[in-house]
C-alpha positions as CSV (number, residue, x, y, z in Angstrom):
1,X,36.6,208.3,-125.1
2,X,36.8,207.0,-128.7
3,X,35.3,203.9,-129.4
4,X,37.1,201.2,-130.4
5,X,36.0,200.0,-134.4
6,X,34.9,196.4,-134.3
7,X,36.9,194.8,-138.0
8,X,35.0,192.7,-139.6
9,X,36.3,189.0,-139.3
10,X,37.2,188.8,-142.8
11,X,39.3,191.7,-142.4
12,X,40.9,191.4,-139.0
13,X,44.6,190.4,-138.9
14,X,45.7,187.4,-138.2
15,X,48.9,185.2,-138.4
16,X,48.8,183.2,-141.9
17,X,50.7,179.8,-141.6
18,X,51.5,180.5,-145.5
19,X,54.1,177.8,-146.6
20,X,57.6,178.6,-148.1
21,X,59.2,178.2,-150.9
22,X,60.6,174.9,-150.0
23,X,57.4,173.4,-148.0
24,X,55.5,173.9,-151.4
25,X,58.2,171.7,-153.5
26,X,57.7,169.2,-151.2
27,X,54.3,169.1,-151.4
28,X,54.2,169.4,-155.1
29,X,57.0,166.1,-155.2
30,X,54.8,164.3,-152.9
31,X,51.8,165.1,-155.0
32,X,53.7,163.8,-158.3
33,X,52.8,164.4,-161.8
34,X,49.5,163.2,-163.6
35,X,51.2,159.5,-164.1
36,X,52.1,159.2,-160.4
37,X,48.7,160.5,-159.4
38,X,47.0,157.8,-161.6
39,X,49.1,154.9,-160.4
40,X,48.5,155.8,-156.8
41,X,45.0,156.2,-157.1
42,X,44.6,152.5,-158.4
43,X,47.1,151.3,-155.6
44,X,44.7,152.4,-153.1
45,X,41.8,151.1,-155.1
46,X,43.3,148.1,-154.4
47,X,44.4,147.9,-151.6
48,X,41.0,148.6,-150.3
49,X,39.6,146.2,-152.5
50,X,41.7,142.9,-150.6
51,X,42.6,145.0,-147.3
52,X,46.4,144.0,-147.8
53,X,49.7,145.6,-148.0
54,X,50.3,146.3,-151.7
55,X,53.7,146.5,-153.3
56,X,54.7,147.2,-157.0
57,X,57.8,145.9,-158.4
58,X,58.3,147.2,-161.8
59,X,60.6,147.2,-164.4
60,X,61.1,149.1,-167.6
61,X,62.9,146.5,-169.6
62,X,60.3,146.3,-172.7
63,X,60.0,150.6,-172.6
64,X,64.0,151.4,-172.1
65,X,65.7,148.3,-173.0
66,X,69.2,150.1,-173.1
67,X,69.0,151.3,-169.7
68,X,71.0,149.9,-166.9
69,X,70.2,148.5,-163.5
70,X,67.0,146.9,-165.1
71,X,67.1,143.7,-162.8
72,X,66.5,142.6,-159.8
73,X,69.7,143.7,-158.2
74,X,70.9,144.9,-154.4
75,X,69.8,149.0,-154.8
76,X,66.6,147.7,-154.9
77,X,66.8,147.1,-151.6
78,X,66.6,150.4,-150.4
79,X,63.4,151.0,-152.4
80,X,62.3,147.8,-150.6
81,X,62.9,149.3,-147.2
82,X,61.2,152.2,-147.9
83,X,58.0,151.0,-148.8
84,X,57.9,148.2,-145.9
85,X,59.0,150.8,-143.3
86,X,55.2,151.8,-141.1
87,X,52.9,149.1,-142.9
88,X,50.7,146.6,-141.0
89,X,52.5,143.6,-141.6
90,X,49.8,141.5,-139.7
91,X,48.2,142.1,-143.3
92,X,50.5,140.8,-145.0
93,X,51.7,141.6,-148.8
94,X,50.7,141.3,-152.6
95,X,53.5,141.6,-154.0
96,X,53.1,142.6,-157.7
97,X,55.6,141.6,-160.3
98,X,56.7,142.8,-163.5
99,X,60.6,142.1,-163.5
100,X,62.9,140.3,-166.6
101,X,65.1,139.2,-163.6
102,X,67.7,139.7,-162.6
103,X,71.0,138.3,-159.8
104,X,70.5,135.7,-158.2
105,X,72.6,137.0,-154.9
106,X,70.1,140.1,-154.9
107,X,67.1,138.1,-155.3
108,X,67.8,135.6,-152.5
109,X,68.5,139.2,-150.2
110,X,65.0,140.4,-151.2
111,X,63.5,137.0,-150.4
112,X,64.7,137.1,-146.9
113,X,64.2,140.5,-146.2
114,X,60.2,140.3,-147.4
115,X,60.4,137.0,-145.0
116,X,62.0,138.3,-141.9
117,X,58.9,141.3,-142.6
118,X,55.5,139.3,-143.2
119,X,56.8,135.7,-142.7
120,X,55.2,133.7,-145.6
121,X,52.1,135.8,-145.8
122,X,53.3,137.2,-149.3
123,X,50.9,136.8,-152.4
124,X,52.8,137.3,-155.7
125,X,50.2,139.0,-158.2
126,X,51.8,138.7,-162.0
127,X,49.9,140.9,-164.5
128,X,52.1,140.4,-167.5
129,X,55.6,139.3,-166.8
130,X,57.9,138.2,-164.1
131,X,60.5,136.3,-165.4
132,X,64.1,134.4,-164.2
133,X,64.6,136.2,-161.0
134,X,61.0,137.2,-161.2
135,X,59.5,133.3,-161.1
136,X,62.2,133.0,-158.5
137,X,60.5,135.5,-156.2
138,X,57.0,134.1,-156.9
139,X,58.3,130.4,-155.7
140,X,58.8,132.5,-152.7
141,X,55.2,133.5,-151.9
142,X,52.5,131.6,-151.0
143,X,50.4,131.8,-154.1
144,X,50.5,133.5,-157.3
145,X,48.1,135.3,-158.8
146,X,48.1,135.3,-162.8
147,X,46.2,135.7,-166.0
148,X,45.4,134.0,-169.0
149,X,47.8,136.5,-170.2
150,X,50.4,136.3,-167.6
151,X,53.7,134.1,-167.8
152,X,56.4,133.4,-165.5
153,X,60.0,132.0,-166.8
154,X,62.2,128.9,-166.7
155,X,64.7,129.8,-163.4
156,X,67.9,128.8,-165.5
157,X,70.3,131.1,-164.0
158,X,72.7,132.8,-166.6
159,X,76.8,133.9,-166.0
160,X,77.6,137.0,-168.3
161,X,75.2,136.9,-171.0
162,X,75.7,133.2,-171.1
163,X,73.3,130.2,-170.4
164,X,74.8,128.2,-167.7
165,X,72.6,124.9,-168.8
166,X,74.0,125.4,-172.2
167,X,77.4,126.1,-171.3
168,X,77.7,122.9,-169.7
169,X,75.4,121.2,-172.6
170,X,78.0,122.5,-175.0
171,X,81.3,121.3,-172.9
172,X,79.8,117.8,-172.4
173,X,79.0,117.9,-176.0
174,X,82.1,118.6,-176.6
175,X,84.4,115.8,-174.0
176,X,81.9,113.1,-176.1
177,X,82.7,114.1,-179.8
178,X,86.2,114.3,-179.0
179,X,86.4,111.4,-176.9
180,X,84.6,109.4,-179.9
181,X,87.1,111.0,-182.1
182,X,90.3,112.9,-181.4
183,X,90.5,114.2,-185.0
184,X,87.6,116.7,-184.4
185,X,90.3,118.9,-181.8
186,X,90.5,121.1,-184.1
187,X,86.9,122.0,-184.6
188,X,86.1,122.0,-180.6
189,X,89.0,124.2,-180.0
190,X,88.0,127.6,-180.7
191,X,84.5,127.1,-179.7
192,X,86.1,126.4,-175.8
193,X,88.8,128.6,-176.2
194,X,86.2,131.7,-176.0
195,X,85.1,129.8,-171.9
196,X,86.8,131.7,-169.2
197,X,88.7,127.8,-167.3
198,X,86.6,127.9,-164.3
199,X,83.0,129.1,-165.8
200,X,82.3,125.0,-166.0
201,X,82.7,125.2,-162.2
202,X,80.6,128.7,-161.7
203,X,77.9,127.4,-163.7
204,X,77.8,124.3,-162.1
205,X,77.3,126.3,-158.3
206,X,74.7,128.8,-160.1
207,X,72.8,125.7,-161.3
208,X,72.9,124.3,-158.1
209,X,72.2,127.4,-156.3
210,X,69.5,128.9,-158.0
211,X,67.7,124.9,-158.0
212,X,68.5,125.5,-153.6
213,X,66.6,128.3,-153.0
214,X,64.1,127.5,-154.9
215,X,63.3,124.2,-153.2
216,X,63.7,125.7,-149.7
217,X,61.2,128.7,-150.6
218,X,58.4,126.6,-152.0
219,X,59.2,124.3,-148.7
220,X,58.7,127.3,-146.7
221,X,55.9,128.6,-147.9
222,X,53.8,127.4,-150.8
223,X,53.5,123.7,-150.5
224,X,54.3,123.6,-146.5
225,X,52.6,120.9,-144.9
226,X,51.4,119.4,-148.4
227,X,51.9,115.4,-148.2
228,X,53.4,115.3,-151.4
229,X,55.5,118.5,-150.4
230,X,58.8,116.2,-152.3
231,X,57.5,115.6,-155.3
232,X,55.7,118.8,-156.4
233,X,59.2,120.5,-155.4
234,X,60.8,118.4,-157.6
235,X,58.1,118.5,-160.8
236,X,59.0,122.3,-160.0
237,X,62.2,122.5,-160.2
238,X,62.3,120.2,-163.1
239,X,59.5,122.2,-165.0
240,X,61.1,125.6,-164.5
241,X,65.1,124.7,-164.5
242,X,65.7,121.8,-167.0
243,X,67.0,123.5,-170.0
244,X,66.8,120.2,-172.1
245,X,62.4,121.2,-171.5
246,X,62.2,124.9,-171.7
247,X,64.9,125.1,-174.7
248,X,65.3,129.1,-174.0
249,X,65.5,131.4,-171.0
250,X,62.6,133.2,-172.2
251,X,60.3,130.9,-172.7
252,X,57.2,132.1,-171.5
253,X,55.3,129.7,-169.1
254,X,51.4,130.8,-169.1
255,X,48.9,130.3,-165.8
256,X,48.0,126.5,-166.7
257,X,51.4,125.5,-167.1
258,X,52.9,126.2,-163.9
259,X,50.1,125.2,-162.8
260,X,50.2,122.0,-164.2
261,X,53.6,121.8,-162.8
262,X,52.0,121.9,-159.3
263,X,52.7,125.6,-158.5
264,X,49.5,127.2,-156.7
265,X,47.7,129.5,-158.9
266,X,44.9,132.1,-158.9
267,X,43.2,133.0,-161.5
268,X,42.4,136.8,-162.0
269,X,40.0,135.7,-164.2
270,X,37.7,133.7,-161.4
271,X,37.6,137.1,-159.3
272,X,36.3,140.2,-161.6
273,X,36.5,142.8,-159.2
274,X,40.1,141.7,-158.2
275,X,41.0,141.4,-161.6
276,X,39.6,145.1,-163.0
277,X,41.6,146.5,-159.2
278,X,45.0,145.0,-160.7
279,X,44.8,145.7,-164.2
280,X,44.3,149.0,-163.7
281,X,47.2,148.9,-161.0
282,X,49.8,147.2,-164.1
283,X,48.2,149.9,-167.0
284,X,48.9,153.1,-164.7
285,X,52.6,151.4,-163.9
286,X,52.9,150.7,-167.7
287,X,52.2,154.3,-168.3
288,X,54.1,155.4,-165.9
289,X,57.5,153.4,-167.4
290,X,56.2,154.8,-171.5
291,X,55.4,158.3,-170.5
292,X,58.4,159.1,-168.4
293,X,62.1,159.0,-167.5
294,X,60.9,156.4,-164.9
295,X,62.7,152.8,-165.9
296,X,62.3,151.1,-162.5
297,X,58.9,151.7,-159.8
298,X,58.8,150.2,-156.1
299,X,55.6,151.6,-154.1
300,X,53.4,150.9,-151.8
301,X,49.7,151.7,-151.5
302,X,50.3,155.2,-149.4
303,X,52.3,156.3,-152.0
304,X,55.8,156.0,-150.8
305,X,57.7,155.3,-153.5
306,X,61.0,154.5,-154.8
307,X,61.7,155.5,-158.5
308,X,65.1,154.9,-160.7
309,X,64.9,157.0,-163.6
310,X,67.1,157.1,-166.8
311,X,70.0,159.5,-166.6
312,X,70.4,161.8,-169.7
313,X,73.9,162.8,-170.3
């Protein structure tokens, strides 16, 4: 009888689990490229650093100022969905912010969905810039985390292209000239000829609207079951929404300031090791937006991620 040759393990056959053609472009999309790599290696850096849920929320305004869907707007809520979907939310969230903006219907949806998730256990972390829509949605967390080179933005809400403080301004302006002396009809006429006849009224409601949420958010969350709850909400609202005291819609408001305006503010600067974690976070996102066709980033800390990139014809 012929023996049977003993293979070598090396060399005996065996059923290789080798992946296809389509299992490996998976993997290599959930790998990324060198940018996505970067950025998600400082998310978990992060993350493990204050043992939260971490969000990014940025936009490429400054990089690809031509590019649309740059705001805060209701797509975003699918990228929000996304990166919520399997976190802890007994961790809660930072939630950080780098946004021009944006509608004020979308940003009142993202507001309740983040609140029907991790109640008011939301910390809004602003490296550089969240402005408008972006100060809306840090009213809406429980503290906010900023810089000495950080700056939120008056909440002034704006109707197509236009200021609707200054709209109003201008018609009032306007009624009180004429009223003081008909003759200047002629001079007033063209300038309100160019107003649609019921933007007076829609700027009124955004005014009012915008000034609402607002008030009920840092009710909610921030300055809940502070004694002077009513007058800190309305130094707030004053501070960020007058138009006679900002003078623009983007004006930047620095750390002290809204913090003198009775917003509760973190400095990164009091917390080193926090603030190396997030700057590193905001210069990998930054990259991100320069390097590549990305113009809009939402992702979480295990690297699900939601990314709008510009279209080229």
């Amino acid at each position: 009888m012929r023996r049977r040759e003993q293979r070598h393990p090396l060399f005996r056959r065996r059923k290789l689990n080798v992946p296809n053609w389509n299992e490996q472009l998976d993997e290599a999309r959930a790998i990324g490229g060198p940018n996505d790599v970067l950025r998600r290696k400082y998310l978990k850096r992060l993350q493990a650093a204050t043992k939260r849920n971490v969000i990014i929320y940025y936009s490429g305004w400054l990089q690809k100022p031509t590019a649309s869907g740059l705001g805060i707007e209701d797509e975003d809520k699918n990228g929000l969905m996304s990166t919520v979907n399997k976190l802890d939310r007994s961790k809660g969230l930072d939630l950080i912010l780098h946004t021009p903006g944006g509608d004020i219907a979308s940003t009142e949806s993202f507001v309740d969905y983040l609140h029907s998730m991790f109640g008011t256990d939301i910390r809004a972390i602003v490296p550089q810039l969240a402005m408008s829509g972006g100060t809306m949605l840090a009213c809406a967390c429980k503290t906010i985390i900023m810089g000495k080179q950080s700056s939120l933005g008056p909440v002034d809400p704006q109707l197509w292209g236009l200021a609707a403080h200054g709209v109003i301004e201008e018609f009032n302006e306007a009624c009180k000239d004429i009223k003081a002396d008909p003759s200047r009809v002629p001079i007033w006429q063209p300038i309100m000829a160019k107003y649609a006849p019921t933007l007076i009224g829609e700027c009124q409601k955004a005014i009012k609207w915008s000034e609402l949420l607002v008030r009920q958010w840092l009710a909610r969350g921030m300055l809940s079951g502070d004694p002077q709850q009513g007058t800190k909400i309305d130094q707030i609202v004053t501070g960020l929404g007058n138009h006679a005291l900002t003078l623009s819609h983007a004006r930047h408001l620095s750390a002290e300031s809204c913090r003198t305006m009775g917003l509760k503010v973190e400095m990164m600067e009091d917390q080193q090791k926090l603030q190396d974690a997030i700057l590193d976070v905001h210069h990998a996102s930054m990259l991100t937006l320069s390097m590549t066709t990305a113009c809009k980033i939402i992702e979480n800390h295990l690297g699900v991620a939601y990314i709008k990139v510009v279209r080229t014809p």
